[in-house]
C-alpha positions as protocol buffer text, in pm:
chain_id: "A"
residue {
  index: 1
  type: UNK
  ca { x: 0 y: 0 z: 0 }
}
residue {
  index: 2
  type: UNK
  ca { x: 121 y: 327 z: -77 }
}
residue {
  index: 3
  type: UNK
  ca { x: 48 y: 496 z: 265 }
}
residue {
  index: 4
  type: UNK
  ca { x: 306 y: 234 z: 398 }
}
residue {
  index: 5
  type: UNK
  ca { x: 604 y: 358 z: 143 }
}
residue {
  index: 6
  type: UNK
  ca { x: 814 y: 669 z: 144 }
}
residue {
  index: 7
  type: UNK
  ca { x: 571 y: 900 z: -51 }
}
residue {
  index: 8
  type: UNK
  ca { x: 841 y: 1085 z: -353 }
}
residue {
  index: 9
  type: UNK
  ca { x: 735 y: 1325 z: -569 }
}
residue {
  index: 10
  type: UNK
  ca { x: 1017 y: 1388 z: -844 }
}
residue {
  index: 11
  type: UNK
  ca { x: 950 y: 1682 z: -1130 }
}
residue {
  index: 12
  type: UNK
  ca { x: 1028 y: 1668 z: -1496 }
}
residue {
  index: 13
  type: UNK
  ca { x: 1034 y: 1258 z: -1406 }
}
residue {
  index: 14
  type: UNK
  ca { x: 933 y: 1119 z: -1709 }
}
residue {
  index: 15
  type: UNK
  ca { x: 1265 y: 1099 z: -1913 }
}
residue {
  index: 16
  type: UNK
  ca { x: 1611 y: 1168 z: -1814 }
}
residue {
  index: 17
  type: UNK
  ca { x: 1775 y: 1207 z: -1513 }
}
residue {
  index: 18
  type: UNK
  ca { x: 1409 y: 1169 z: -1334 }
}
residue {
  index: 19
  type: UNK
  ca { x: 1302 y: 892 z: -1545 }
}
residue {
  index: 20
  type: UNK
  ca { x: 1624 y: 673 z: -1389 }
}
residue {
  index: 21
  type: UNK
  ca { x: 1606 y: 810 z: -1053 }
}
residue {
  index: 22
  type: UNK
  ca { x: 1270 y: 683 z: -1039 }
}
residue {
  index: 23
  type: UNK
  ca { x: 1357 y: 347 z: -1171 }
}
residue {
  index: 24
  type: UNK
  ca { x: 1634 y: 322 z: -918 }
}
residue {
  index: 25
  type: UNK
  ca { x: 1415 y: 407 z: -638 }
}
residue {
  index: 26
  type: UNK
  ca { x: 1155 y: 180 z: -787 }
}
residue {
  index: 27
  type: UNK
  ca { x: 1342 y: -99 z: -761 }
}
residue {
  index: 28
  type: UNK
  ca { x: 1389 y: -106 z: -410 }
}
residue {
  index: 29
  type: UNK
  ca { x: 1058 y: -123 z: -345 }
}
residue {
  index: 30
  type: UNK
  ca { x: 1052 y: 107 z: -54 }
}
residue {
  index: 31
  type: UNK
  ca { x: 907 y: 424 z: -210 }
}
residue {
  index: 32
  type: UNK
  ca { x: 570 y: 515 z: -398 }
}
residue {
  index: 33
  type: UNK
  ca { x: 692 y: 760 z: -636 }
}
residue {
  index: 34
  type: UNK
  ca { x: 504 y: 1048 z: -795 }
}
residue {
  index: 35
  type: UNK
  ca { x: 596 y: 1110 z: -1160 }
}
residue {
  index: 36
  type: UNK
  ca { x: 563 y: 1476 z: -1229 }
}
residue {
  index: 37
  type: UNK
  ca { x: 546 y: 1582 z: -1570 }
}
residue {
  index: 38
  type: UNK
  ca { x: 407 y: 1865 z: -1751 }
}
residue {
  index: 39
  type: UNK
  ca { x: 187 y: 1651 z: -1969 }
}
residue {
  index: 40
  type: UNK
  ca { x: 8 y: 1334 z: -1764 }
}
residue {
  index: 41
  type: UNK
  ca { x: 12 y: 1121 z: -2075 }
}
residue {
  index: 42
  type: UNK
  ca { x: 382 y: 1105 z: -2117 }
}
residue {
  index: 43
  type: UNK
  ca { x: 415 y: 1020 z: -1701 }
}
residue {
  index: 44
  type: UNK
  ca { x: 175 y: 763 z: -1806 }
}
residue {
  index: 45
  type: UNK
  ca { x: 366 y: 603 z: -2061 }
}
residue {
  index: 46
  type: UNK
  ca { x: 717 y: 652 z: -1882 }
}
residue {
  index: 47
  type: UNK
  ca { x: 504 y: 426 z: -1623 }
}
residue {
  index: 48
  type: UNK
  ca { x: 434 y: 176 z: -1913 }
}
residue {
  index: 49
  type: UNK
  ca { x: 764 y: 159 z: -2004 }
}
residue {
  index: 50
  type: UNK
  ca { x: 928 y: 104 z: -1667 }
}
residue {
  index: 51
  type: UNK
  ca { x: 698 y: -178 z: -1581 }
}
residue {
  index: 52
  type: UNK
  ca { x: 770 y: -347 z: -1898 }
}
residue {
  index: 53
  type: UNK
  ca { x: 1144 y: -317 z: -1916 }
}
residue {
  index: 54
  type: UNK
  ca { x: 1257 y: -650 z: -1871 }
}
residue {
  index: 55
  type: UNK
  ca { x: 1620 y: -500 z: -1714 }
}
residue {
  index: 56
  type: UNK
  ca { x: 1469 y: -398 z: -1378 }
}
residue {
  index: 57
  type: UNK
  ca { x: 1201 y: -530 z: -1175 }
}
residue {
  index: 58
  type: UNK
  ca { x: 940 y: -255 z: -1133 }
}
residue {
  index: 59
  type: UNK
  ca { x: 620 y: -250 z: -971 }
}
residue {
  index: 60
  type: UNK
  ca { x: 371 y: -11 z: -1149 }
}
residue {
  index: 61
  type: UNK
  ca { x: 110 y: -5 z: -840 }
}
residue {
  index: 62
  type: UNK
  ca { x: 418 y: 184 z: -640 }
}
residue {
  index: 63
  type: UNK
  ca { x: 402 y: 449 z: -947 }
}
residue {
  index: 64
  type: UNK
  ca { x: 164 y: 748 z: -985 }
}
residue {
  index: 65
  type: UNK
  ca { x: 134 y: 1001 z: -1271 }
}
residue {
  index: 66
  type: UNK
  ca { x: 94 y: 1352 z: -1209 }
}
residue {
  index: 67
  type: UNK
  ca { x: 49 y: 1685 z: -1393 }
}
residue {
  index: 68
  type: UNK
  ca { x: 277 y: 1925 z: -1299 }
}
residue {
  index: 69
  type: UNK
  ca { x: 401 y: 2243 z: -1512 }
}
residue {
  index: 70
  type: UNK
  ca { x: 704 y: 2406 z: -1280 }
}
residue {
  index: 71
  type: UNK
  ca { x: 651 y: 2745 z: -1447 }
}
residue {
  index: 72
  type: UNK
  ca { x: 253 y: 2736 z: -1368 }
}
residue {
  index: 73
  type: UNK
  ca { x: 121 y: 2841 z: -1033 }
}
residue {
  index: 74
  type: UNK
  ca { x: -213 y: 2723 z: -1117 }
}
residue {
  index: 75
  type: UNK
  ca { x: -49 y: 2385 z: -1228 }
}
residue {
  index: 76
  type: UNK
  ca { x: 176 y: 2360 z: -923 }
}
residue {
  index: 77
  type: UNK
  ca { x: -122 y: 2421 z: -658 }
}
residue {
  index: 78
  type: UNK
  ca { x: -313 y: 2174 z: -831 }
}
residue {
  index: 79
  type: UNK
  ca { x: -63 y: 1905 z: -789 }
}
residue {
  index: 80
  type: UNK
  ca { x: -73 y: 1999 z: -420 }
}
residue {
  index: 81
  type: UNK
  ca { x: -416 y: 1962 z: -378 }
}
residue {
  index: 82
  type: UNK
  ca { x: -407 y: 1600 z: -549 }
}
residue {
  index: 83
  type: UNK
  ca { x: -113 y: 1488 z: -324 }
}
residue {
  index: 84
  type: UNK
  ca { x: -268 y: 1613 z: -8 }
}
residue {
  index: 85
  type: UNK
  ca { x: -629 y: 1429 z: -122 }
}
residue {
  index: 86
  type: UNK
  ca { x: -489 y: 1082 z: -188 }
}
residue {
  index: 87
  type: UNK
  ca { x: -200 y: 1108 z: 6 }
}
residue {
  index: 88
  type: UNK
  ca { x: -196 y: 1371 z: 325 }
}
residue {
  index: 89
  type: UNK
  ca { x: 189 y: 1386 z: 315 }
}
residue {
  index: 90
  type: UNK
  ca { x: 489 y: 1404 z: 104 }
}
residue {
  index: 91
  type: UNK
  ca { x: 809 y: 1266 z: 240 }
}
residue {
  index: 92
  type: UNK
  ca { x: 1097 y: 1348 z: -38 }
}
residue {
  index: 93
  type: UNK
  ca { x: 1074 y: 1637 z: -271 }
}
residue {
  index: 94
  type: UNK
  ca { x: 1316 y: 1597 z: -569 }
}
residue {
  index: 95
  type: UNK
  ca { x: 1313 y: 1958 z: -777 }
}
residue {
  index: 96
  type: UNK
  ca { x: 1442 y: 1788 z: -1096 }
}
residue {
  index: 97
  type: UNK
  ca { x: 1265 y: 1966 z: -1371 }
}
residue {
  index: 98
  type: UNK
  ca { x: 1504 y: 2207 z: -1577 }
}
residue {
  index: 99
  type: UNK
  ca { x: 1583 y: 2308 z: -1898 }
}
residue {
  index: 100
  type: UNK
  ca { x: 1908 y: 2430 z: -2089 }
}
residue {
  index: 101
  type: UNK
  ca { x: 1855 y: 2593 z: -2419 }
}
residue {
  index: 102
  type: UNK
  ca { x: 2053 y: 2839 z: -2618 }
}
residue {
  index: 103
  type: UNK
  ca { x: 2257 y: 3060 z: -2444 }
}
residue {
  index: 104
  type: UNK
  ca { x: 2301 y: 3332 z: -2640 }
}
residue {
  index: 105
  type: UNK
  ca { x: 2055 y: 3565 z: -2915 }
}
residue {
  index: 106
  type: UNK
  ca { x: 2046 y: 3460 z: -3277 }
}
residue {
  index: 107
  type: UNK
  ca { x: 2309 y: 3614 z: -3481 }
}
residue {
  index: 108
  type: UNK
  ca { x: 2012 y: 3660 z: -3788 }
}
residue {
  index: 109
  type: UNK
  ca { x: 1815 y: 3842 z: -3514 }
}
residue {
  index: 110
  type: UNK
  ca { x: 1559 y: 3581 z: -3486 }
}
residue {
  index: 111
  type: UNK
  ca { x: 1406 y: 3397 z: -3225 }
}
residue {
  index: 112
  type: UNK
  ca { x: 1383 y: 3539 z: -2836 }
}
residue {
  index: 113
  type: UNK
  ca { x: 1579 y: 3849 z: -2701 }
}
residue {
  index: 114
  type: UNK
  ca { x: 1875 y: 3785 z: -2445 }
}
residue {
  index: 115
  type: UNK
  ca { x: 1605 y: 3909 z: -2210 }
}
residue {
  index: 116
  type: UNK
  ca { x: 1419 y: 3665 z: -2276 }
}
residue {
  index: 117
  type: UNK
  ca { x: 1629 y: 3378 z: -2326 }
}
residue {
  index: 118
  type: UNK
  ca { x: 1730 y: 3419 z: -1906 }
}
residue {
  index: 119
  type: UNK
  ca { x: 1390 y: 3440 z: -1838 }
}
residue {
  index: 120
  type: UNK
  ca { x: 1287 y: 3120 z: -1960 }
}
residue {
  index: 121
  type: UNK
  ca { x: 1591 y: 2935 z: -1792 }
}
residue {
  index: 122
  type: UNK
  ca { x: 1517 y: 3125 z: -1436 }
}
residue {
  index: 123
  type: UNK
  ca { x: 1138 y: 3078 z: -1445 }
}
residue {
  index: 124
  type: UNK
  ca { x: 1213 y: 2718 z: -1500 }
}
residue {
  index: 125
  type: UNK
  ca { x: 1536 y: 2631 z: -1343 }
}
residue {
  index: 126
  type: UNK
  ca { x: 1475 y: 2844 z: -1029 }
}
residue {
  index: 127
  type: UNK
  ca { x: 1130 y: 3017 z: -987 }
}
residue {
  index: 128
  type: UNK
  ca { x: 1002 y: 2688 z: -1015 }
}
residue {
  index: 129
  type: UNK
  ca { x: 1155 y: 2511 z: -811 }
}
residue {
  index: 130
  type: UNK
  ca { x: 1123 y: 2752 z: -556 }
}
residue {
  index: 131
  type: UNK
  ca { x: 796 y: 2788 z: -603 }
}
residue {
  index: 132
  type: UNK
  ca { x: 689 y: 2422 z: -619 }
}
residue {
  index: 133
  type: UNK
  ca { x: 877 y: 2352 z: -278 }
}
residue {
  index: 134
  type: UNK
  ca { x: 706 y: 2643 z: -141 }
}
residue {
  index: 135
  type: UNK
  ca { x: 365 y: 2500 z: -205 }
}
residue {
  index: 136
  type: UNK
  ca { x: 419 y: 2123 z: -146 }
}
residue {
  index: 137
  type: UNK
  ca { x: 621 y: 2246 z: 226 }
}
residue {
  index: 138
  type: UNK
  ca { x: 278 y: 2231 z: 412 }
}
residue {
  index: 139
  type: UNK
  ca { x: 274 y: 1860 z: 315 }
}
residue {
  index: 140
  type: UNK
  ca { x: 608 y: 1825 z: 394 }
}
residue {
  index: 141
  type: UNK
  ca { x: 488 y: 1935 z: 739 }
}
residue {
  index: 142
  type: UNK
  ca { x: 283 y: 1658 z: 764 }
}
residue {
  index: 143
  type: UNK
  ca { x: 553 y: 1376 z: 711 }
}
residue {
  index: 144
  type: UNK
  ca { x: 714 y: 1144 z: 981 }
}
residue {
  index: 145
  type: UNK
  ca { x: 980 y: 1016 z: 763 }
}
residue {
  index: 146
  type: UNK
  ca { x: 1253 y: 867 z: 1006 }
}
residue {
  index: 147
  type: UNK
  ca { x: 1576 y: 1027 z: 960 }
}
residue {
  index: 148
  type: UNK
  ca { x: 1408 y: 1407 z: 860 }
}
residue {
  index: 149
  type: UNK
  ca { x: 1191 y: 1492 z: 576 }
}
residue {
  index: 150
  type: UNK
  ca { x: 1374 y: 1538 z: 261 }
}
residue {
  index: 151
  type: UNK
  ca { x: 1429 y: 1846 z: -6 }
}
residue {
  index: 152
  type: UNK
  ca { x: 1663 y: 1783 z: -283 }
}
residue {
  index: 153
  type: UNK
  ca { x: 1747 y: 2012 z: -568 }
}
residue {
  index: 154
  type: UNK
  ca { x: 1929 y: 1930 z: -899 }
}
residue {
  index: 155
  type: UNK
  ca { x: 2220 y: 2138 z: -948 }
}
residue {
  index: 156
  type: UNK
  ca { x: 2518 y: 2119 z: -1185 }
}
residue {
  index: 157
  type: UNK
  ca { x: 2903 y: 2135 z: -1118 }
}
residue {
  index: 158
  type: UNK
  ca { x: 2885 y: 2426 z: -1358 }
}
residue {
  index: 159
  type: UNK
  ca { x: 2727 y: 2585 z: -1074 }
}
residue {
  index: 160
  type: UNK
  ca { x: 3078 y: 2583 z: -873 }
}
residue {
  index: 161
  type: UNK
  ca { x: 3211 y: 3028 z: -861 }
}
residue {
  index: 162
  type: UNK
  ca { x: 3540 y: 2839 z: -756 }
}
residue {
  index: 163
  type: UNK
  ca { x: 3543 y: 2548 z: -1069 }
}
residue {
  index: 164
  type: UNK
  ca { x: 3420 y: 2895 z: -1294 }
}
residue {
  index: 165
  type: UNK
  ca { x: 3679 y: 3074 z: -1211 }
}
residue {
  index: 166
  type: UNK
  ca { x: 3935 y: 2803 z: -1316 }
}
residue {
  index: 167
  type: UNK
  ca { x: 4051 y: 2757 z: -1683 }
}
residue {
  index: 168
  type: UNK
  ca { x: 3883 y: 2416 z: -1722 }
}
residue {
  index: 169
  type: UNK
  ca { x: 3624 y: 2259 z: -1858 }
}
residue {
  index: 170
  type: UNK
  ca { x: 3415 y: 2446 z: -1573 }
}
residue {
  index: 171
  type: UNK
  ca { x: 3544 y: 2799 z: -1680 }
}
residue {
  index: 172
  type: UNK
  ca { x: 3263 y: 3029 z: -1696 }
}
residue {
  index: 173
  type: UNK
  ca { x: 3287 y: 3125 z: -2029 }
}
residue {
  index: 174
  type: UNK
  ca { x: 3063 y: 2852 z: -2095 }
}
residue {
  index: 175
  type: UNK
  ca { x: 2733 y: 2847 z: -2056 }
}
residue {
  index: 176
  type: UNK
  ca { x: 2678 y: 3159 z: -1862 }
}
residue {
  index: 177
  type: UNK
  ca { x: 2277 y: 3180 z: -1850 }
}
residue {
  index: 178
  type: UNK
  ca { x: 2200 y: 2795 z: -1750 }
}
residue {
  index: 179
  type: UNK
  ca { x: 2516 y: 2785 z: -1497 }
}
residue {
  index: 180
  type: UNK
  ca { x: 2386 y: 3125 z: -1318 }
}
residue {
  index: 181
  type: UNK
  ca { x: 2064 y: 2949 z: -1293 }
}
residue {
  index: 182
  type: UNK
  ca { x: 2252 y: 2663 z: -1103 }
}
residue {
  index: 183
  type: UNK
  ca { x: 2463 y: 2893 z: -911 }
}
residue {
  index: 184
  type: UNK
  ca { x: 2138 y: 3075 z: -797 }
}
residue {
  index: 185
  type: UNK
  ca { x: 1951 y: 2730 z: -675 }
}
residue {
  index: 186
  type: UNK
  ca { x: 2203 y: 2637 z: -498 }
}
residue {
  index: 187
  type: UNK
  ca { x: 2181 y: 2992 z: -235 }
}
residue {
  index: 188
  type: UNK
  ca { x: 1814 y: 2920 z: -245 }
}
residue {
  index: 189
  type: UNK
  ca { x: 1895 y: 2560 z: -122 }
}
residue {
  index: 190
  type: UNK
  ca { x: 2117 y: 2685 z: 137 }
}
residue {
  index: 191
  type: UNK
  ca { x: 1769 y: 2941 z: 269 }
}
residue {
  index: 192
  type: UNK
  ca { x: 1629 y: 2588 z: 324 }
}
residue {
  index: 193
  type: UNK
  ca { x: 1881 y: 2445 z: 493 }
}
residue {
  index: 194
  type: UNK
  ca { x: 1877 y: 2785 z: 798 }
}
residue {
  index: 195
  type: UNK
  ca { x: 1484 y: 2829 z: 761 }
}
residue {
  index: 196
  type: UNK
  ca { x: 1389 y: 2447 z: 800 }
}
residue {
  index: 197
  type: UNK
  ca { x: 1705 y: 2333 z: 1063 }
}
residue {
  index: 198
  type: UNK
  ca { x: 1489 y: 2303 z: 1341 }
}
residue {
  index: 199
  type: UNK
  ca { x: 1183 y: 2131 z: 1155 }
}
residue {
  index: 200
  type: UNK
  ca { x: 1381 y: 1804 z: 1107 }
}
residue {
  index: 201
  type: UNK
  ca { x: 1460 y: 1868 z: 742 }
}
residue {
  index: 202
  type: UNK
  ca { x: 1749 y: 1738 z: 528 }
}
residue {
  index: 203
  type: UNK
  ca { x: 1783 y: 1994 z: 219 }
}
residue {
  index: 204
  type: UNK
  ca { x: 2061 y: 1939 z: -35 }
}
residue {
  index: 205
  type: UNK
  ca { x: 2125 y: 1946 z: -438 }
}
residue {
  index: 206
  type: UNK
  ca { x: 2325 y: 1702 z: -642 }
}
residue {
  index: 207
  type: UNK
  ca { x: 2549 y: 1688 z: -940 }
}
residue {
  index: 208
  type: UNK
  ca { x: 2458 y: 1445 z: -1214 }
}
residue {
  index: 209
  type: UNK
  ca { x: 2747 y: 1588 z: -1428 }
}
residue {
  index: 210
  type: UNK
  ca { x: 2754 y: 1600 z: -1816 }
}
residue {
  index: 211
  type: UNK
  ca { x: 2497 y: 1331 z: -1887 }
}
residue {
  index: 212
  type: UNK
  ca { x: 2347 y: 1268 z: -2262 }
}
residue {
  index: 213
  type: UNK
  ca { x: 2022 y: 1339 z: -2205 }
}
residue {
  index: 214
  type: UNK
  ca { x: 1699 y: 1535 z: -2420 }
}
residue {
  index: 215
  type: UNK
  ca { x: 1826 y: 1824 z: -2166 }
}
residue {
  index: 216
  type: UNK
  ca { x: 2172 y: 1873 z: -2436 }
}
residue {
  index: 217
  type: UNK
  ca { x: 2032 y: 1687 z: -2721 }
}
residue {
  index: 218
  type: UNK
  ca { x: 2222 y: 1336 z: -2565 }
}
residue {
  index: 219
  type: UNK
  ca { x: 2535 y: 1540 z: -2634 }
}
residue {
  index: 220
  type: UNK
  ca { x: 2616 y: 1430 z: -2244 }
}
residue {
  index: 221
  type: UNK
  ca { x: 2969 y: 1219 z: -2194 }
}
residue {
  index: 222
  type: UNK
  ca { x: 2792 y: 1015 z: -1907 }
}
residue {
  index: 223
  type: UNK
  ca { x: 2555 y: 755 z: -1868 }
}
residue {
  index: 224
  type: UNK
  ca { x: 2220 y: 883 z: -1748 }
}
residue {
  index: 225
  type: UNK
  ca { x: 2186 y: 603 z: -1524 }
}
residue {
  index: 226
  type: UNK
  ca { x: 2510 y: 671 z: -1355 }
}
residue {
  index: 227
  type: UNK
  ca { x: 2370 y: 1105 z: -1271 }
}
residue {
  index: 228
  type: UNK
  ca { x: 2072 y: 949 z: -1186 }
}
residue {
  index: 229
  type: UNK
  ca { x: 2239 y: 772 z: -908 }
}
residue {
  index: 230
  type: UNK
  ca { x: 2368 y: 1100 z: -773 }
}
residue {
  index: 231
  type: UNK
  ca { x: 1988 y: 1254 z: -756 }
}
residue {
  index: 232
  type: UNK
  ca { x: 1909 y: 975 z: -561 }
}
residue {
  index: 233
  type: UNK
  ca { x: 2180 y: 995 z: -324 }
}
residue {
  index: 234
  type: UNK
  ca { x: 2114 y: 1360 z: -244 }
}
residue {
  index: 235
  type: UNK
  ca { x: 1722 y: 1261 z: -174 }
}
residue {
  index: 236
  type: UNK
  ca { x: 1807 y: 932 z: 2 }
}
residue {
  index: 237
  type: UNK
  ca { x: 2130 y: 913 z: 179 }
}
residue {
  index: 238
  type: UNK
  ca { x: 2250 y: 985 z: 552 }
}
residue {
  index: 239
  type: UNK
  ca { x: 2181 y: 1354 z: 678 }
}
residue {
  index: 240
  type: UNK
  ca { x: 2548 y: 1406 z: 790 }
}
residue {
  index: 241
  type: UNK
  ca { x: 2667 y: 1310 z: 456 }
}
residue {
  index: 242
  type: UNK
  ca { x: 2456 y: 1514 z: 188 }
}
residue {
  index: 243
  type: UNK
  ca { x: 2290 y: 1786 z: 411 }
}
residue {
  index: 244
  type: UNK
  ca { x: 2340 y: 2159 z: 309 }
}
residue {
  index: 245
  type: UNK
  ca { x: 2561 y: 2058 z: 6 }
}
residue {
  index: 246
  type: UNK
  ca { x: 2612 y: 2049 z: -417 }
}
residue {
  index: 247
  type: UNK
  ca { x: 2692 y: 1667 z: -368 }
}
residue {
  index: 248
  type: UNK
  ca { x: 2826 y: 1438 z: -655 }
}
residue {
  index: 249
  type: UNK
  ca { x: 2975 y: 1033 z: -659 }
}
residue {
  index: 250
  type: UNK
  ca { x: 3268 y: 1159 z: -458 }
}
residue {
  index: 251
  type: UNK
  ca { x: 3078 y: 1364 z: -191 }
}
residue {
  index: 252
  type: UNK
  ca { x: 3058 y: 1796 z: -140 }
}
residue {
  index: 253
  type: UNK
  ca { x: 3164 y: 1978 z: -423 }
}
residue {
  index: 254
  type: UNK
  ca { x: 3310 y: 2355 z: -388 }
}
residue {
  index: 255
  type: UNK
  ca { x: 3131 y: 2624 z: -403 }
}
């Protein structure tokens, strides 16, 4: 029964780095997982798909769909309002949904304005998840999940000021507009970590690194499976190793 099972809700879960976090999780057969997605069909059928990949062993009863459009209020308080009528609670909030498109205006002058181009990114990458752990917090309230109640943001290591200030790989002459989005969730994860310290709450954000995913057109050097294993550490693992921290394979990662 699903009122037995950590209750997860995970956003932008129906491909990617949320599709295989919820597999992984899945497979233990400890949680009952929400699948967020913008469009319910395509939750539904990453639900098909999971049960019928012959790989994994995948319960479909332990798997919900949900709509849920990050950069809709309306959308956002509506997924609330379902969670707290069939379920009461939430116990792990993962703040997965994101995008990364083009960084920079159109040299013919077409498509959106610079402007524009940041807003998209923020209202996704960062006024969404703010405001979607905003709303789902009263729920949050609610759970009794041994070990604290859990809030876990996806980040990037291209959020690090010290790995942007480096010439690497990191240097921040790449990808300015996502990587400020990144830099940016990660002070709003820290606000959670202060506000909610004595509410027995363990906030954090993870690294998935470079994986090949729709999010860079599967341009990504890593295995999806492999980030996906970060996500679920940061949602999942020991308080004292993950809590108030950009966390990756190895552990913290510089600010």
């Amino acid at each position: 029964m699903a009122a037995s099972k950590t209750l997860v809700l995970i956003t932008g879960a129906n491909q990617g780095l949320g599709y295989y976090a919820c597999q992984q999780m899945a497979t233990t057969g400890k949680y009952h997982i929400l699948i967020g997605s913008r469009d319910v069909s395509k939750a539904e059928k990453a639900i098909e798909t999971l049960a019928n990949d012959a790989s994994v062993k995948v319960d479909a009863s332990n798997l919900e769909p949900i709509q849920i459009d990050v950069t809709s209020d309306d959308s956002i308080k509506a997924a609330a309002e379902t969670v707290e009528k069939n379920h009461g609670r939430l116990d792990i909030l993962m703040n997965n949904a994101g995008i990364a498109g083009g960084q920079a205006v159109a040299t013919d002058g077409s498509g959106p304005s610079l402007r524009e181009i940041y807003r998209q990114h923020y209202d996704t990458n960062l006024f969404g998840a703010v405001q979607v752990t905003e709303t789902f917090l009263p729920l949050m309230r609610k759970s009794t999940l041994p070990g604290g109640k859990r809030i876990a943001f996806t980040s990037s290591g291209l959020s690090s000021l010290q790995w942007a200030s480096e010439d690497t790989q990191y240097s921040a002459a790449n990808w300015p507009i996502y990587r400020s989005t990144k830099t940016a969730l990660n002070m709003v994860m820290l606000y959670y970590v202060k506000s909610l310290e004595k509410e027995d709450f363990v906030v954090t954000a993870s690294d998935p690194g470079y994986c090949a995913t729709n999010l860079n057109g599967n341009s990504g050097l890593k295995d999806p499976r492999d980030g996906a294993k970060v996500l679920v550490r940061a949602a999942v693992e020991a308080k004292e190793k993950v809590h108030g921290h950009v966390v990756d394979e190895d552990g913290p990662e510089p600010w």
